[in-house]
C-alpha positions in Angstrom: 12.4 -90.9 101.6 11.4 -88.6 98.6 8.0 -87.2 99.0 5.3 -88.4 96.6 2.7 -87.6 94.8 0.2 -89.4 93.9 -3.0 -89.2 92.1 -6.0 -91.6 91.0 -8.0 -91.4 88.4 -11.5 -93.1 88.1 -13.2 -93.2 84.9 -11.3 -90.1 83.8 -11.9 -88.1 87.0 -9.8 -87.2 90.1 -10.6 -89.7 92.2 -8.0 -88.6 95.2 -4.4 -87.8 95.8 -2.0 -88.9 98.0 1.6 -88.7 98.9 2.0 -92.5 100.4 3.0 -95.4 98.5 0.7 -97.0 100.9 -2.4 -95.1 99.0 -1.0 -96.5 96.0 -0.8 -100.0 97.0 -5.0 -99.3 98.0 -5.7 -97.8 94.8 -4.1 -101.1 92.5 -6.7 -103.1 94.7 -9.6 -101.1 92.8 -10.2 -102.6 89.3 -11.7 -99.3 88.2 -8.8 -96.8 89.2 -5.7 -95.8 87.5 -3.0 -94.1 89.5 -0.3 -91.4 88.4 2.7 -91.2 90.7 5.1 -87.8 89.9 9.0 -88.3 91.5 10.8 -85.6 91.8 14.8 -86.7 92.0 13.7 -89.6 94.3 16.5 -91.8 96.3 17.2 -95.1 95.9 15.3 -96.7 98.5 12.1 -94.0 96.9 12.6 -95.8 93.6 13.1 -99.5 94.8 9.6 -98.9 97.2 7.9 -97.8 93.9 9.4 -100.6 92.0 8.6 -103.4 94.6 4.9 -101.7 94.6 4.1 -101.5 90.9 6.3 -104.7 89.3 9.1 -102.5 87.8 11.7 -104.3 86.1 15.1 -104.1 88.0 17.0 -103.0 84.1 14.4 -100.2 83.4 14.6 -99.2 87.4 18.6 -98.8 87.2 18.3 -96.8 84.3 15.9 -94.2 86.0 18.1 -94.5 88.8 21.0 -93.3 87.2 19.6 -90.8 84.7 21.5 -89.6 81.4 19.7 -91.8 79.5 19.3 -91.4 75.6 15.4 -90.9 74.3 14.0 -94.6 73.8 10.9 -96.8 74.9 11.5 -100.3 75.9 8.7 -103.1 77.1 9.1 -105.5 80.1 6.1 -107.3 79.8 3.1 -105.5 80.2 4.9 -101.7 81.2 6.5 -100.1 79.0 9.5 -98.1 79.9 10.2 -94.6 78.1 13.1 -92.1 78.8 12.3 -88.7 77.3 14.9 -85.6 76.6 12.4 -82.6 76.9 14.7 -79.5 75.5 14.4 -75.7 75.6 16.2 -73.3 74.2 18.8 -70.3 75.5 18.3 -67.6 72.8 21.4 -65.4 74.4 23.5 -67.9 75.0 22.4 -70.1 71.9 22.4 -73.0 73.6 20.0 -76.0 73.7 19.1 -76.4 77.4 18.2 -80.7 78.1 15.5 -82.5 80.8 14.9 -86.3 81.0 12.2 -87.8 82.9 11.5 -91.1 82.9 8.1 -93.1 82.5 6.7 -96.2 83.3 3.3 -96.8 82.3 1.6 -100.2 83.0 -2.1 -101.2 82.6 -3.5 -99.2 85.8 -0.4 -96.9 86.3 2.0 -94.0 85.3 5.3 -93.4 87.1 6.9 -90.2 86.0 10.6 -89.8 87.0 12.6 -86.5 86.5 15.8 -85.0 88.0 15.1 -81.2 86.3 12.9 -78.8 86.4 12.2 -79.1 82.8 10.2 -80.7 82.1 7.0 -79.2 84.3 4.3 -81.9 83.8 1.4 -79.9 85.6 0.5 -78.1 82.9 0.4 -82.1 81.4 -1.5 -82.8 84.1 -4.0 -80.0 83.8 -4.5 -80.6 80.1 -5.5 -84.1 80.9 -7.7 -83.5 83.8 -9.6 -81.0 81.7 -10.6 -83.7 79.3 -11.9 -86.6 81.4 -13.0 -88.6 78.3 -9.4 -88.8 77.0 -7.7 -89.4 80.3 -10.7 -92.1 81.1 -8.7 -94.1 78.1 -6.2 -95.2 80.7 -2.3 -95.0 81.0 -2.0 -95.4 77.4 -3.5 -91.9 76.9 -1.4 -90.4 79.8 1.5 -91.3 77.8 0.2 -90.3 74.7 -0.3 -86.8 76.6 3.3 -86.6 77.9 4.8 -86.8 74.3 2.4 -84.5 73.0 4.1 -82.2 75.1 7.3 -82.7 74.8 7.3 -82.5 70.9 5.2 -79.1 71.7 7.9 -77.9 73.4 10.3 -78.6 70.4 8.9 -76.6 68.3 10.4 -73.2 69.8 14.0 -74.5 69.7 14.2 -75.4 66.2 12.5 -71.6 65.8 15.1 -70.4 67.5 18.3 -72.1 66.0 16.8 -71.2 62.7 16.1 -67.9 63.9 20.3 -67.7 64.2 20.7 -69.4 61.1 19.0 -66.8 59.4 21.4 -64.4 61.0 24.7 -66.5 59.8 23.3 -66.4 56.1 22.8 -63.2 57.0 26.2 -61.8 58.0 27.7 -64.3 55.0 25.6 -62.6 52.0 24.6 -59.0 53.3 27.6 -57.7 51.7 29.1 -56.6 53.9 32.1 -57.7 55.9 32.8 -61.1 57.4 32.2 -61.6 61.2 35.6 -63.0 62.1 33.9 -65.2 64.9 31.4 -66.2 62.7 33.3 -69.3 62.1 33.0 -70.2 65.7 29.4 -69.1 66.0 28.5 -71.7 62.8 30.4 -74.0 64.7 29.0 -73.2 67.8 25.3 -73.5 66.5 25.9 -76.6 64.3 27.2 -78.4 67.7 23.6 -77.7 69.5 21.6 -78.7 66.3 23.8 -82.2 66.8 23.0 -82.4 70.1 19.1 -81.6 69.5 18.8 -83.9 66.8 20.1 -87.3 68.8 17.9 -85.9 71.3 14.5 -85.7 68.4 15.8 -88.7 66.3 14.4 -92.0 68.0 11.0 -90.2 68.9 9.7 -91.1 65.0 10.8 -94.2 65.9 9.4 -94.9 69.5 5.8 -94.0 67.9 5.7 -96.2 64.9 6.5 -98.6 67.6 3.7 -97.5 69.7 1.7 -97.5 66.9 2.6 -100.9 65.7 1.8 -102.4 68.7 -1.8 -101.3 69.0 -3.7 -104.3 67.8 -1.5 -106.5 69.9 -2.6 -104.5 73.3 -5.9 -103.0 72.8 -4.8 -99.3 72.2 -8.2 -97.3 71.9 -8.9 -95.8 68.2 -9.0 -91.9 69.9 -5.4 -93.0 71.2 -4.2 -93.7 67.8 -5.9 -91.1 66.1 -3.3 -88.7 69.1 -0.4 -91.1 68.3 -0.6 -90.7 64.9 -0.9 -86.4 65.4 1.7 -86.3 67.8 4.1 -88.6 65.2 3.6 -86.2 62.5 4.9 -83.4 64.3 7.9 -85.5 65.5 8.6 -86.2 61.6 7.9 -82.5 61.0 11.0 -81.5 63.3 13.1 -84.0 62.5 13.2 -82.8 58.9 13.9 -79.3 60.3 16.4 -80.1 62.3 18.0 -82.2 59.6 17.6 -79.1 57.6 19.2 -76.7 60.2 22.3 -79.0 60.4 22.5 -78.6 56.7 22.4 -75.5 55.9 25.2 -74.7 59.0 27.5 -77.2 57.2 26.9 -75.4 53.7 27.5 -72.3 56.0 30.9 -73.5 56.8 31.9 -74.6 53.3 30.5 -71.0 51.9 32.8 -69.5 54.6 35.7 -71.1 53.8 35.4 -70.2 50.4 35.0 -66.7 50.9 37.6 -66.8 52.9 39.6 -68.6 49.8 38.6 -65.8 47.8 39.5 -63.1 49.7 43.2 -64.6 50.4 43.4 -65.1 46.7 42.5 -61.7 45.7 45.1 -60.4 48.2 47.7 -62.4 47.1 46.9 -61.4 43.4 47.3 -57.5 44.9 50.8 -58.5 46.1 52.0 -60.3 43.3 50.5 -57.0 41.1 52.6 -55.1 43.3 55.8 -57.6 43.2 56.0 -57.6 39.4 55.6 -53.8 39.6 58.1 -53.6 42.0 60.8 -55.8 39.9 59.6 -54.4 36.5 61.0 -50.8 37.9 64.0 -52.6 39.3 64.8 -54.0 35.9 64.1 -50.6 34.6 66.5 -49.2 37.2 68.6 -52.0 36.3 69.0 -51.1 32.8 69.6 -47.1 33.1 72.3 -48.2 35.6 74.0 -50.2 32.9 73.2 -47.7 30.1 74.8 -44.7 32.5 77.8 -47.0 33.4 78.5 -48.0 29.8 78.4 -43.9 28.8 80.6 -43.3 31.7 83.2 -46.1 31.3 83.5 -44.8 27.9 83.8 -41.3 28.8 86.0 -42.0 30.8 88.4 -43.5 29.0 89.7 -40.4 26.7 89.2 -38.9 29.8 92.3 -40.8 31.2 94.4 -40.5 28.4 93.8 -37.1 27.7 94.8 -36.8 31.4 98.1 -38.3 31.5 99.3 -36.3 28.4 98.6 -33.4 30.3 100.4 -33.9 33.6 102.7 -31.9 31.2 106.1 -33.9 31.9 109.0 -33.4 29.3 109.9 -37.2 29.4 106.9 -38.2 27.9 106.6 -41.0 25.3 106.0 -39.5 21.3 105.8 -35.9 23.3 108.1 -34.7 20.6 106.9 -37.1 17.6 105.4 -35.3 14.8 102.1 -37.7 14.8 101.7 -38.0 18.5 98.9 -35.3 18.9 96.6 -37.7 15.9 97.7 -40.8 17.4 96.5 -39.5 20.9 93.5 -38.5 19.7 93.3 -41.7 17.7 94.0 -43.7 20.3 91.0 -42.2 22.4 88.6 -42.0 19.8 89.8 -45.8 19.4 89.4 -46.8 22.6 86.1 -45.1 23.1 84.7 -46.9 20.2 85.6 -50.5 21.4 84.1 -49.7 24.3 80.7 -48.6 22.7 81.3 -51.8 20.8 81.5 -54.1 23.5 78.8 -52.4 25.8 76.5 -52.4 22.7 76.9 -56.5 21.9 75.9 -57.0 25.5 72.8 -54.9 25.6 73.9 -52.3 27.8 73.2 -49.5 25.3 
């Protein structure tokens, strides 16, 4: 079986430890004792021994049994059942790093049940024992202790994903280039902030519950008063995380559109360049036509003058008196239609 351990509290103070259910089953015999039993990724028969010892209710003891449990706080009568997501954050890696441990706090008791090393209740434990009047408030102010702490520990993972939101608004509006794997950084980011704020959302929630119920089971004022401290906070970060998620999907959308932008403003630099491009080809165009016209034209005394000169005797009017003017007539005719023509079509 897992090892236990076990401590009782009398009137605030360490009374004992112990690491035997046995003890445990002595101390609930003493009316003036609360105990506070830590499992460390116990076995199944660990967890049933506890549950047979203390009451548990068989639901809330299958759900500590198989862990990966969402952050919520249920009540079986008189003990409450509450599943915690402790968190911490990977700065290098960005990455939101998850515990869970489990709690069931009845009227003389506190059963703590985690699988990872986060979260590390000792320093929980210390705080507690250092301020016997608190801790004599009974299990109630255990509890209120262990989500003290774990919305302490918040705190420096929303620092830090805003920390690398700073650094994505950064890179988007220095003025400088764009990070082409900033898109998968925003993405990457915006996916922890999801994950951290299912993780924060129901603790608001699971203390105005707490709260609620205080009249009905004789929660002490200074309990509250914590209660009431400890909600704030949780309120505090859920509106930062709510604000970190979006100002990463703004991110996004402000990408894209720079992106837009830029892919407009090359395509407006090509389409510059293709209508410069076919405005000298029309130009060419034109000066082909205008050369073509002069030489088609040219070229057309050119031939008759040519075949009068193979110098032939057979030849027709070679020996007409007009032949010479109608020769050059002809040409100078033929030259003009051809200006003519070119001329109506725009060539010249």
């Amino acid at each position: 079986m897992t090892q236990v351990d076990g401590r009782i509290y009398v009137e605030g103070h360490l009374a004992e430890d112990f690491h035997d259910l046995q003890d445990a089953v002595q101390a609930l015999r003493r009316p003036e004792a609360v105990t506070w039993i830590g499992l460390v990724a116990p076995d199944a028969d660990t967890l049933q021994a506890v549950a047979e010892v203390f009451g548990l209710h068989p639901l809330a003891v299958e759900d500590a049994r198989k862990g990966h449990q969402r952050a919520k706080l249920e009540r079986y009568g008189d003990t409450l059942f509450v599943v915690l997501r402790p968190a911490g954050y990977d700065d290098e890696a960005e990455r939101v790093e998850f515990g869970e441990v489990h709690l069931f706090v009845g009227p003389r008791f506190v059963v703590t049940v985690r699988r990872e090393v986060r979260p590390d209740l000792t320093a929980v434990r210390e705080t507690l024992e250092a301020d016997p009047e608190f801790l004599g408030l009974g299990p109630e102010a255990m509890l209120t202790a262990f989500l003290d702490e774990i919305v302490d520990q918040e705190a420096p993972v929303i620092a830090g994903l805003e920390e690398d939101i700073d650094e994505v608004e950064d890179n988007l509006f220095g003025g400088g280039g764009i990070d082409p794997e900033l898109p998968e950084r925003i993405y990457r980011l915006l996916g922890q902030v999801i994950t951290f704020q299912r993780a924060t959302r129901p603790l608001p929630a699971m203390l105005d519950g707490l709260l609620r119920g205080a009249g009905r089971y004789g929660t002490g004022d200074e309990v509250q008063n914590r209660l009431r401290n400890v909600h704030d906070h949780t309120v505090r970060v859920a509106d930062r995380v709510d604000t970190a998620r979006s100002l990463l999907e703004n991110a996004l959308t402000v990408h894209s559109t720079l992106i837009s932008l830029e892919q407009n403003e090359e395509m407006r630099r090509m389409s510059s360049t293709s209508v410069r491009l076919a405005e000298e080809t029309i130009e060419q165009g034109e000066k082909v036509k205008q050369i073509s016209s002069w030489a088609a034209i040219l070229f057309t005394p050119t031939l008759v003058a040519g075949v009068y000169g193979m110098n032939f005797d057979l030849m027709p009017e070679l020996h007409w008196a007009w032949g010479y003017p109608f020769a050059l007539g002809l040409m100078l005719s033929l030259a003009v239609g051809l200006w003519s023509v070119f001329k109506l079509r725009g060539w010249l």
